[in-house]
C-alpha positions in Angstrom: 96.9 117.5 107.5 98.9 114.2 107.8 95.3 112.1 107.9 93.8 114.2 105.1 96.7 113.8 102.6 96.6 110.2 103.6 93.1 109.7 103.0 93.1 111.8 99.8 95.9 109.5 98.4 94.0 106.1 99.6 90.9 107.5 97.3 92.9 107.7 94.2 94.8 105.2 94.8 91.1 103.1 94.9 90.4 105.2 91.3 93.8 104.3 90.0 92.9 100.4 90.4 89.3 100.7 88.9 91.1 102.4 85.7 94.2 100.0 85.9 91.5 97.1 85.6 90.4 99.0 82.7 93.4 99.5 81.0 94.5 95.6 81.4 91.0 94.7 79.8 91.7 97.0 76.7 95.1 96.1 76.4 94.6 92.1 76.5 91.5 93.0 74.1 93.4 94.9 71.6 96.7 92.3 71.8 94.3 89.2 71.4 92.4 90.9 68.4 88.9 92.0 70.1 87.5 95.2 71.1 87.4 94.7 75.5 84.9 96.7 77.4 83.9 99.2 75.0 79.1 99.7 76.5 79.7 101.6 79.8 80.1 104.8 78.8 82.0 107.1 76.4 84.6 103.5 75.0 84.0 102.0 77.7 85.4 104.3 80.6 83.0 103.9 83.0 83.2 100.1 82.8 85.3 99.9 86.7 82.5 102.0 88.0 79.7 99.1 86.9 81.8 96.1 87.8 82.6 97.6 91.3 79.0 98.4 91.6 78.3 94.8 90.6 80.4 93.2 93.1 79.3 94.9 96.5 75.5 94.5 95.6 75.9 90.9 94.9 74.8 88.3 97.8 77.9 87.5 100.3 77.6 83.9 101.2 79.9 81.8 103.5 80.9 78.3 102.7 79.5 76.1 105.6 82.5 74.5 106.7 85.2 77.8 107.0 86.0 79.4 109.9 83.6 82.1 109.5 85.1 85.3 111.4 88.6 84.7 110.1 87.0 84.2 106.5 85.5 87.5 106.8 88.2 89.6 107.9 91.3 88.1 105.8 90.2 90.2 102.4 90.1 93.5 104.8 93.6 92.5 106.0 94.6 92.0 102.3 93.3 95.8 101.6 94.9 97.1 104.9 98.4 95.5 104.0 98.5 96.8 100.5 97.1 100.6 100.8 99.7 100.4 104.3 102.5 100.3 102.0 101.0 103.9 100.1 102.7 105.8 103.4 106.0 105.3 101.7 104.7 107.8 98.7 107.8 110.5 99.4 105.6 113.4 99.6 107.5 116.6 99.8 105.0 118.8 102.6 101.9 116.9 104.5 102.6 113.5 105.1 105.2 111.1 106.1 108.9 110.8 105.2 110.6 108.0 106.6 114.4 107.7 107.1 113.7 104.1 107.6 111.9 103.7 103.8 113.3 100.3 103.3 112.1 98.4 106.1 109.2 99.8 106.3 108.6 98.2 102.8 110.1 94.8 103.5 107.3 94.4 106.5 104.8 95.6 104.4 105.3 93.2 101.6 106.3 90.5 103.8 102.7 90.7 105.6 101.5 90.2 102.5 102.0 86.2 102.8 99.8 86.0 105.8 96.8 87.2 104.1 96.9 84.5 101.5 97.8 82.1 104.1 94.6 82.6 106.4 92.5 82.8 103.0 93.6 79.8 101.9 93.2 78.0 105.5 90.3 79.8 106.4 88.1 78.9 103.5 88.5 74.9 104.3 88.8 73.7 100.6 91.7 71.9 99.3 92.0 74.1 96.4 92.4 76.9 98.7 94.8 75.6 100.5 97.4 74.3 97.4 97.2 77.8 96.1 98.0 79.5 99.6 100.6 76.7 100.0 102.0 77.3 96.3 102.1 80.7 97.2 103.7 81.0 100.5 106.8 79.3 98.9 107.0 81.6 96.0 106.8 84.7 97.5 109.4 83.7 100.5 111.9 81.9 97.7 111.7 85.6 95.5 111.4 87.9 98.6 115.1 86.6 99.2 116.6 88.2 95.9 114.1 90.7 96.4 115.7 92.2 99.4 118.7 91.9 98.5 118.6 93.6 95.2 117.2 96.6 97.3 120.0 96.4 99.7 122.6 96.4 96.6 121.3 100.3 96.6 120.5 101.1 99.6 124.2 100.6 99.9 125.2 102.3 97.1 123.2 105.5 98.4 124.3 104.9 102.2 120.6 105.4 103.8 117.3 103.9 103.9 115.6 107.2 102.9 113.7 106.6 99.3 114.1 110.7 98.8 118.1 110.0 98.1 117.1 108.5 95.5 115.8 111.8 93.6 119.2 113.3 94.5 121.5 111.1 93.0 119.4 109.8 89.3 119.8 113.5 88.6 122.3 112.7 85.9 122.2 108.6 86.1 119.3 106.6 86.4 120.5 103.0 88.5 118.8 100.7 85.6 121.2 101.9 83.1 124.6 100.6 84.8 122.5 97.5 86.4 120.3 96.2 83.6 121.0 92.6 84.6 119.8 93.5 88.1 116.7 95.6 86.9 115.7 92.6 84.8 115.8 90.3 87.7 113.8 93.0 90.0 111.2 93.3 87.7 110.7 88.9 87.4 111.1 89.1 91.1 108.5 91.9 91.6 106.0 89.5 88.8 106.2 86.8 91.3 106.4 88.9 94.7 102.4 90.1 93.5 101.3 86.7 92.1 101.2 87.8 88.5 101.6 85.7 85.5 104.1 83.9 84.3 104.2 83.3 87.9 100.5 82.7 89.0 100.9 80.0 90.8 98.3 81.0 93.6 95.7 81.3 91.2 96.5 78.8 88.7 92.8 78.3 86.5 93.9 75.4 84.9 94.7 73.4 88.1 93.0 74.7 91.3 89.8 76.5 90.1 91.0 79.7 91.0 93.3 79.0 93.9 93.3 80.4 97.5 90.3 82.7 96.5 87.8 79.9 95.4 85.7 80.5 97.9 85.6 84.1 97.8 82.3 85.8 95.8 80.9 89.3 95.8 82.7 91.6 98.1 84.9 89.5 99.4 86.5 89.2 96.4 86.6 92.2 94.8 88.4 93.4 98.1 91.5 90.8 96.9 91.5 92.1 93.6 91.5 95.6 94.6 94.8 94.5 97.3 96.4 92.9 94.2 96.2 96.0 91.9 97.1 98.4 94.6 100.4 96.5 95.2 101.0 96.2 91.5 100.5 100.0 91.1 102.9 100.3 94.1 105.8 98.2 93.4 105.7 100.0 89.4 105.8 103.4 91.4 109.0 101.7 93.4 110.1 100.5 90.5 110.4 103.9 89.0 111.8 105.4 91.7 114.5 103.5 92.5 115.8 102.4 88.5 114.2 105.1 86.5 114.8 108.0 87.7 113.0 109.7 91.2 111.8 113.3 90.0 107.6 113.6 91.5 107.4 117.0 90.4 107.5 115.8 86.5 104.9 114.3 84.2 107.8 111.9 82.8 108.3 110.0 86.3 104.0 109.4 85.5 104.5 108.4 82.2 107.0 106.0 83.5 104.9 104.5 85.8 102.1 104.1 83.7 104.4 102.2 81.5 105.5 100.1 83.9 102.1 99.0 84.6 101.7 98.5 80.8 104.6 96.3 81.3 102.6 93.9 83.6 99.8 93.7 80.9 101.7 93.1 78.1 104.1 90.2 80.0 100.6 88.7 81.0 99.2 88.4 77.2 102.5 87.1 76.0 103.6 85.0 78.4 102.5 81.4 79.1 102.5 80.0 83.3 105.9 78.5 84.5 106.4 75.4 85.5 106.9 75.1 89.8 110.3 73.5 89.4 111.7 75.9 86.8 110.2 78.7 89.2 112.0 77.6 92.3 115.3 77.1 90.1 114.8 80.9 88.6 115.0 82.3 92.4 117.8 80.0 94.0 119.8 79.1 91.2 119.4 82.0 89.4 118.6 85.6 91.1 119.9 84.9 94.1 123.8 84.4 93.2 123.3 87.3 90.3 121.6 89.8 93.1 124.5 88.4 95.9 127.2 89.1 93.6 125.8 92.4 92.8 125.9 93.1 96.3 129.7 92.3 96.6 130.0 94.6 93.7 128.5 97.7 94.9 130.2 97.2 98.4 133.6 96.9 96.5 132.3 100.4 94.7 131.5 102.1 98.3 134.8 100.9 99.9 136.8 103.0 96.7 134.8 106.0 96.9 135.3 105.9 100.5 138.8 105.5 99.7 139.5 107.9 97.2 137.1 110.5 99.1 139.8 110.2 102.1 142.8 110.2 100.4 
């Protein structure tokens, strides 16, 4: 029953990214003042279907100077890495719950680096390799403030169990008496999944289109579909640790769908950072606000702890 669950959730979770690609095409559409894919179907809904269809029938070529095995299997161990982290869903009956939550998510996204590393190097083009190199640093510089911010409230709740989280929002949701921390989460969660203002590993205007240049057909739509499934994800952790952690209601649903709204809109709005300013955001910036935050919510504990033994 474990497998099956599993698998059942890996199968909409491949839906949920053919729709989300929909859903950003519409929403950029309608915010720059055009129609987005509106033939395929009734509006347009069957539009994910086509492209996908598109992608795997199209010719898979190799550049003739990569390192052709490692080439091939870096967009599977993209895929792999990103649906791996779907075992942290807190199911209720028929799959996993781990005590251990929270590292189990640091690994997972931290193995996310070492697929855009081998794609980069793999492919043997010095546009891949600036946009894996770009990348690397970003998403080591924000994982920093990334994990501290979680372990701010992992603190605060005294386990590593993402189901104490449903517990204690009951009455409180955490984003309400840490906005400045939510804030920084959410810039740190933009950059931690490559998306713009922080697209630095797919930068258009400078490297082509970065560490997956080479990538055509298959290959390629196998990235994509590791990107979305990790944006999808980190909304759904977003929700559950600052917006309240109820699964059993529609509203946590509508909250992540607005979430991933959230990632549209910043991308229409917002123009590309410069590198500098972006390294300055996470060191001079996030990580003394997400430190000090940390000192806070320890200082909380230690009184509770107090006042519970007195």
């Amino acid at each position: 029953m474990y497998s099956l669950s599993f698998l059942i959730l890996l199968i909409f979770v491949m839906i949920s990214v053919g729709f989300f690609t929909l859903l950003e095409r519409k929403v950029l559409g309608y915010i720059q003042c055009r129609k987005g894919p509106n033939k395929v179907g009734y509006l347009g809904i069957l539009q994910p279907f086509s492209d996908g269809m598109k992608l795997f029938m199209k010719e898979q070529f190799f550049p003739m100077n990569s390192n052709y095995l490692i080439y091939l299997i870096c967009p599977i161990f993209s895929l792999i890495q990103s649906l791996l982290m779907w075992m942290l869903f807190p199911f209720y009956v028929n799959s996993l719950e781990m005590s251990l939550g929270l590292l189990f998510f640091l690994s997972c996204s931290s193995l996310g680096v070492y697929g855009l590393v081998i794609c980069g190097w793999s492919s043997n083009s010095i546009y891949s390799m600036l946009g894996c190199m770009r990348s690397v640093s970003q998403v080591i510089s924000y994982e920093v403030s990334l994990s501290i911010i979680l372990l701010s409230f992992f603190l605060l709740i005294d386990s590593y169990n993402l189901m104490n989280f449903y517990y204690l929002q009951s009455s409180l949701w955490f984003c309400l008496f840490s906005l400045p921390l939510f804030l920084s989460w959410i810039s740190c969660c933009m950059a931690e999944t490559n998306r713009t203002p922080f697209d630095f590993s797919e930068g258009e205007s400078e490297l082509v289109s970065g560490f997956n240049v080479e990538y055509g057909g298959g290959g390629f739509s196998i990235l994509f579909i590791s990107e979305y499934s990790s944006i999808i994800f980190i909304s759904l952790f977003t929700c559950m640790i600052f917006l309240g952690s109820n699964l059993n209601s529609l509203s946590f649903y509508f909250k992540l769908i607005l979430m991933c709204f959230m990632f549209i809109w910043i991308r229409a709005t917002l123009p590309r950072f410069r590198y500098d300013k972006l390294m300055y955001l996470a060191w001079k910036c996030y990580l003394p606000l997400s430190l000090n935050y940390m000192m806070f919510f320890m200082v909380v504990k230690l009184l509770c702890f107090y006042h519970f033994f007195l």
